[in-house]
C-alpha positions in Angstrom: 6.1 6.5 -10.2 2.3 5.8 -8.3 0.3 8.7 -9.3 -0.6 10.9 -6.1 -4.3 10.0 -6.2 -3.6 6.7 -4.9 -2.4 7.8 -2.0 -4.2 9.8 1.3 -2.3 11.1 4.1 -5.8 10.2 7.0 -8.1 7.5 6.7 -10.4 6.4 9.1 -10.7 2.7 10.7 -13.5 1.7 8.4 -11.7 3.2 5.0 -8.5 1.4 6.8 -10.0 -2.1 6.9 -11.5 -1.9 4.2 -7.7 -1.3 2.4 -6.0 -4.0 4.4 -9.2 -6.4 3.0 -8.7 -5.4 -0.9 -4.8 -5.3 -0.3 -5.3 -9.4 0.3 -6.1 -9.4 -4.0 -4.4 -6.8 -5.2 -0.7 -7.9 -6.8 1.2 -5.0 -6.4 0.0 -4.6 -2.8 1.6 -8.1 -2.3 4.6 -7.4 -4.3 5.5 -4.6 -1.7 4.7 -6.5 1.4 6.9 -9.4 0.1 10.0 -7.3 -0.7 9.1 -5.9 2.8 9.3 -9.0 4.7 12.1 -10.6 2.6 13.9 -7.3 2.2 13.8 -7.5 -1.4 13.6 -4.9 -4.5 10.6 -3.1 -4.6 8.7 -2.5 -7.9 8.9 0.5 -10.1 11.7 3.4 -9.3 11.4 3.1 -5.2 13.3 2.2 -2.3 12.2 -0.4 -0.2 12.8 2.7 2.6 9.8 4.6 0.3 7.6 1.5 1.6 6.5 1.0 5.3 3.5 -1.6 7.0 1.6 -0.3 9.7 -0.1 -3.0 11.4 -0.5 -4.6 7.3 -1.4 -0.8 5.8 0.8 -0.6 3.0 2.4 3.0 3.6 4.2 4.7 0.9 6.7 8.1 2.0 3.7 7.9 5.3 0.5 7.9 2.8 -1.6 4.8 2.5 -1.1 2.8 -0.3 -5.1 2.4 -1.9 -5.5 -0.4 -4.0 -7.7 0.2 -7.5 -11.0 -1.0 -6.2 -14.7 -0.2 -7.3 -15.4 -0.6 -3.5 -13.2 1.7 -2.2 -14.1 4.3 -4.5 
């Protein structure tokens, strides 16, 4: 399982597009968003009903998905 600390329940629009940006490099991010589109197998012990996009914010159970980023930090 994710650990809690990479995901927040409110973020605000600059946090947010600053996500979606470092989402586009991140390969887990676009593991998820594949099995999303495709409907396929998510990684690690979730269901692909764990994982939601919101307008290409990677959700997890509602909480936004933060990708490990110096940036973002």
């Amino acid at each position: 399982m994710l650990p809690k600390e990479l995901f927040v329940r409110i973020i605000t629009e600059d946090l947010r597009d600053q996500t979606m940006t470092a989402t586009v490099n991140d390969e887990f991010a676009q593991s998820i968003k594949k099995c999303l589109t495709e409907k396929g197998i998510p990684p690690l012990r979730t269901t692909l009903s764990d994982w939601t996009l919101d307008n290409e914010l990677i959700l997890f159970k509602g909480k936004a998905y933060i990708p490990p980023n110096i940036d973002l930090c």
